[in-house]
C-alpha positions in Angstrom: -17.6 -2.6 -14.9 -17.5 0.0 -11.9 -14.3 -0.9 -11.1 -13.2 -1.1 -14.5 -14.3 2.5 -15.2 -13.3 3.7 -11.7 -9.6 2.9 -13.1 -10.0 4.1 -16.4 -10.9 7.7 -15.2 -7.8 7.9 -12.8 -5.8 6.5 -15.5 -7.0 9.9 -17.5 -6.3 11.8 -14.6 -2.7 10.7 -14.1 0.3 11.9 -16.7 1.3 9.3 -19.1 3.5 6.6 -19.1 2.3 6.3 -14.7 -1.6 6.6 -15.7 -1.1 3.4 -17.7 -0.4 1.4 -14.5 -4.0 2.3 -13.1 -5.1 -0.6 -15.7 -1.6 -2.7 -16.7 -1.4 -3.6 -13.1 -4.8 -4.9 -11.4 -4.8 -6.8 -15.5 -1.5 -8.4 -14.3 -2.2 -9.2 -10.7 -5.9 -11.3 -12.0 -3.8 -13.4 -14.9 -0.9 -14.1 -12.7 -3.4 -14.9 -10.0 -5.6 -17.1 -12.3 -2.5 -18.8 -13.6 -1.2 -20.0 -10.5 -4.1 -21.0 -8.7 -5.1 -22.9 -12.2 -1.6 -25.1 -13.4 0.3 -24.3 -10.1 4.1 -23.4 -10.8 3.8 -23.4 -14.4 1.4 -20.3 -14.0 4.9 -18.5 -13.1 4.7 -17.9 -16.8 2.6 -15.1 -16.7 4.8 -12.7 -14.1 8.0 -13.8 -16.5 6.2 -12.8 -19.8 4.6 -9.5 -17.9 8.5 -8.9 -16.9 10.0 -9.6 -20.4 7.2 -7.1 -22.6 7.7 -4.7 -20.1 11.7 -4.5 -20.1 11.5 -5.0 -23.9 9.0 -2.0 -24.2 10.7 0.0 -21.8 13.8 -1.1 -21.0 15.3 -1.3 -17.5 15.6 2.6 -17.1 11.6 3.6 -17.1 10.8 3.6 -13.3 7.3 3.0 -13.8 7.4 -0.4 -15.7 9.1 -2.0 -12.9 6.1 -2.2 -11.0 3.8 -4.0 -13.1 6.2 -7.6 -12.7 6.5 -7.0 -9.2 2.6 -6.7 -8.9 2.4 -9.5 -11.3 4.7 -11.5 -8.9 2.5 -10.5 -5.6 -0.5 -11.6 -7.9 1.0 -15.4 -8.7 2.2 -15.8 -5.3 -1.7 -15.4 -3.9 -2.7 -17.8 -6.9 -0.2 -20.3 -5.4 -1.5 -20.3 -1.8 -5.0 -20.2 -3.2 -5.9 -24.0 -2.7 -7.3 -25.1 0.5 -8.6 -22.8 3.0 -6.7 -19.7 1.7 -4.8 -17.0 3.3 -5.4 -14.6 5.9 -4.9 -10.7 5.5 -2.2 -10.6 7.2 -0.7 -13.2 5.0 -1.4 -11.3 2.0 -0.4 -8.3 2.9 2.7 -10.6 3.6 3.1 -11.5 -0.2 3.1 -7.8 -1.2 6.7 -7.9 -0.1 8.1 -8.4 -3.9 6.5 -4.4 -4.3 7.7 -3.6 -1.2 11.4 -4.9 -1.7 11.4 -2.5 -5.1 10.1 0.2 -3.4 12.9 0.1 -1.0 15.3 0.0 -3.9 14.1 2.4 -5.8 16.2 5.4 -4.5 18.9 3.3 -5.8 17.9 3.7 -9.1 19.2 6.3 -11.7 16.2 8.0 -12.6 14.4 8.2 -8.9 16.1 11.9 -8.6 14.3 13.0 -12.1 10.8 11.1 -11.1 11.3 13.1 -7.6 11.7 16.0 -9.4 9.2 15.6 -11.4 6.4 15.1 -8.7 7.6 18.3 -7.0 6.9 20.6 -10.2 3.7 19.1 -10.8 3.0 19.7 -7.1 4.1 23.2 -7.5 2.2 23.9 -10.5 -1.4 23.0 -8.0 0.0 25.4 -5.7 0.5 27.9 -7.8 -2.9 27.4 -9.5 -4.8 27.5 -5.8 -3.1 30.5 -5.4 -4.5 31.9 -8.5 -7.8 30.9 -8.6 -7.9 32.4 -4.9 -7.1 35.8 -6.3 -9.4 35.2 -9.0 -12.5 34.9 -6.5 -11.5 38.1 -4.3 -9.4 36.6 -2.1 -7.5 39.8 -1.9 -4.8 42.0 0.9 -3.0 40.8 4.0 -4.8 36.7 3.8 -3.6 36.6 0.6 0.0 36.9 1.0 -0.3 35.0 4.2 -1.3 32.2 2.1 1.3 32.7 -0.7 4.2 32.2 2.4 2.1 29.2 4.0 2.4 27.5 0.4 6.0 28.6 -0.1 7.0 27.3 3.6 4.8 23.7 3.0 6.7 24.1 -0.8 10.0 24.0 0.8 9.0 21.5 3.4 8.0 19.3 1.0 10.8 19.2 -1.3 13.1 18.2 1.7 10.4 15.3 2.4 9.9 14.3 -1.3 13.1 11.9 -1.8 11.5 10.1 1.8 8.4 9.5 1.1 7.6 9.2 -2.6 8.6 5.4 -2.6 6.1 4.6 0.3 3.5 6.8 -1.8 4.0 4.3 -4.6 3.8 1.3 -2.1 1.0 2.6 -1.5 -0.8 3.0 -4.5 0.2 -0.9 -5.5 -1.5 -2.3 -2.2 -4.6 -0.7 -4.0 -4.0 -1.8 -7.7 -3.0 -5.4 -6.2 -6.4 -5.3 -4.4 -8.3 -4.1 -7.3 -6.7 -7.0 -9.6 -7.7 -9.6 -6.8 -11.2 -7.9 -7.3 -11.0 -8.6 -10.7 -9.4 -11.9 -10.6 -12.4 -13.2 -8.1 -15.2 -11.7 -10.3 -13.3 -13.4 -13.5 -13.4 -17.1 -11.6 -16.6 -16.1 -10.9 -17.4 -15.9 -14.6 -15.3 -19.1 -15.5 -17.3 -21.2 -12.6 -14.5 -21.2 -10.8 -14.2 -21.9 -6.7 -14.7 -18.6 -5.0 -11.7 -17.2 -3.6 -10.5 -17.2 -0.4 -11.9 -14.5 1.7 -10.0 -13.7 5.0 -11.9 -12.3 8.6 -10.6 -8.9 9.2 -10.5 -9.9 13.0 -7.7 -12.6 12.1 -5.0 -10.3 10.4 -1.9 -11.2 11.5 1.7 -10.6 10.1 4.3 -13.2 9.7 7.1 -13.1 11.9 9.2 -12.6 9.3 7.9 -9.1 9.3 9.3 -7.7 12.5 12.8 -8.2 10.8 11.8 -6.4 8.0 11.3 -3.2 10.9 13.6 -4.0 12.5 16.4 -3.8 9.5 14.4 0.0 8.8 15.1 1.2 12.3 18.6 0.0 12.2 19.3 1.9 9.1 17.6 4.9 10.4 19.4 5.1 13.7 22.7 4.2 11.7 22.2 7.7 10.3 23.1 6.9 6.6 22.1 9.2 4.3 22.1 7.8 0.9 20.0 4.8 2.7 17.6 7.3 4.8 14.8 6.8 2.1 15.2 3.0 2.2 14.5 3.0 5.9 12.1 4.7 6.3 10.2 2.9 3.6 10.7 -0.1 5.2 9.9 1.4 8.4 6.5 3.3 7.6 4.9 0.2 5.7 5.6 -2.3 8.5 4.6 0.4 11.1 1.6 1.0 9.0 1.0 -3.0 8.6 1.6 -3.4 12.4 -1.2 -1.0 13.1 -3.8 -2.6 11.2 -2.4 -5.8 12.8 -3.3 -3.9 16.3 -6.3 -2.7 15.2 -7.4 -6.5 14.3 -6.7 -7.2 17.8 -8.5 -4.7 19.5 -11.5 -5.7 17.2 -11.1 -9.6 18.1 -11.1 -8.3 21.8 -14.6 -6.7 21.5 -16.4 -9.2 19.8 -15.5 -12.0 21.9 -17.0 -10.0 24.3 -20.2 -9.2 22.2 -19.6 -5.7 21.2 -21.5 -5.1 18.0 -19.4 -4.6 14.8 -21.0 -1.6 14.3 -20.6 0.1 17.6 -16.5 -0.8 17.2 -16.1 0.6 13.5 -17.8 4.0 15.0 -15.6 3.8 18.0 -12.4 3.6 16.0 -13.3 6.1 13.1 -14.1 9.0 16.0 -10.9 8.0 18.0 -8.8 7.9 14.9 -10.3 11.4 14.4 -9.9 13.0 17.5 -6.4 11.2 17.9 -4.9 10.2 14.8 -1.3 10.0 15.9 -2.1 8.5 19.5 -4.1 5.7 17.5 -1.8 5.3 15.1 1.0 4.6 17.5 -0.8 2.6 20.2 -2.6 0.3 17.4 1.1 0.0 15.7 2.2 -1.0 19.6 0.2 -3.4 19.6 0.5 -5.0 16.7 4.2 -4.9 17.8 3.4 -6.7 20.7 0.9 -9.5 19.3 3.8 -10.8 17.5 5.2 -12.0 21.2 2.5 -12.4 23.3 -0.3 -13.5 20.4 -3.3 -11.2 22.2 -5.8 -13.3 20.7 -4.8 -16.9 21.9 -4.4 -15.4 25.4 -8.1 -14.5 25.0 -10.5 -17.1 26.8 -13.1 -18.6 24.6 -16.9 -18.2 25.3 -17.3 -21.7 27.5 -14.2 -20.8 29.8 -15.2 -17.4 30.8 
């Protein structure tokens, strides 16, 4: 009920028809999950009717509807590997490529310019109101007008970084919806007496090879220096970068425990490195990660009897 409310009040919070997806989607991911982990291929059913109401309610012009098959896709592919011992994280985060392949296309798309456009006048408009209410309290003279060219300068900054970024923004914000409809989907088998679903060790994240390909085609396409595909590399880029961190991360963690560092002396030892040094961590954890998928840190390791 938490998380059902949690959504509900960012729904309210988001302008209509994108606030909707706050609930459509985790709803989507649980059934299609459910489905397919309950009558196997036949529970494909549910991501084929979520993508027929959708195009018939929207049609294939509303950006935003696109994302709730895709989801619903991600969600029936987990349901599908659900049987035996599960998946790992890193495989999941694997079967979120359906919403990553349509965020990689969606500057493609006719409307991506207007929903661009859109986002930067609604990001405007805050500025504009932080500037008011600033005058408002006092905030009068020389910082005041330094502020007004700090926002116009980020304004402008922003609008050139918009088209880039928005799609790995969205990406974004499915990993979490797909996470809270796996939430929902365990606490409805739970209900059902159902099996328990899978749960994966952080410590054992690990990407698919497949995944390096999928960088590999975003730096390509960035070097190549192609502007209508820029935004699709770096989408492509950033998420795998961003996947291949947390891959490094796992590894550094799998490291210190085999060596019998507590799990709470590592968690504080990354969050005040990743504060000090966000973009040195970022990049060295995303270097490893990138090297795992070669040398496989973790099977290198020596176990506990042959140390």
């Amino acid at each position: 009920m938490l998380l059902v409310t949690a959504l509900g009040l960012f729904a309210l919070q988001t302008p209509p028809p994108w606030g909707a997806l706050w609930l459509v989607v985790p709803v989507a991911v649980a059934v299609s999950l459910l489905a397919c982990w309950r009558f196997g291929l036949w529970g494909l059913v549910a991501p084929v009717a979520f993508f027929g109401v959708t195009m018939l309610r929207e049609g294939s012009l509303g950006l935003w509807a696109w994302w709730i098959p895709a989801c619903a896709l991600t969600g029936a592919w987990m349901g599908l590997r659900e049987e035996g011992e599960g998946t790992t994280g890193g495989q999941r985060a694997w079967m979120l490529i359906p919403v990553l392949v349509l965020a990689a296309g969606l500057p493609w798309l006719l409307r991506y310019p207007q929903l661009v456009g859109d986002v930067d006048r609604e990001l405007k408009a805050s500025d504009a109101e932080l500037v008011r209410l600033l005058g408002r309290v006092g905030d009068q003279g020389g910082r005041l007008a330094a502020l007004e060219r700090a926002v116009a300068d980020n304004a402008a900054l922003r609008t050139r970084l918009l088209p880039h970024v928005v799609p790995t923004a969205l990406f974004a914000w499915m990993i979490l919806l797909v996470g809270a409809g796996r939430a929902l989907a365990s606490r409805a088998a739970s209900s059902l007496r159902w099996p328990q679903l899978s749960r994966a060790r952080f410590q054992d994240w690990r990407l698919p090879d497949g995944a390096i390909w999928v960088f590999l085609a975003g730096l390509a396409l960035l070097v190549a220096q192609w502007p209508p595909w820029t935004p699709t590399a770096w989408t492509l880029l950033l998420n795998t970068m961003l996947g291949f961190c947390v891959q490094g991360i796992a590894v550094v963690e799998s490291l210190l425990l085999a060596r019998g560092v507590p799990p709470s002396l590592i968690v504080l030892t990354m969050l005040f490195v990743f504060a000090v040094a966000m973009p040195i961590f970022m990049l060295t954890t995303a270097a490893v990660g990138l090297g795992d998928v070669w040398l496989d840190f973790r099977r290198l390791e020596p176990g506990a009897d042959q140390e």
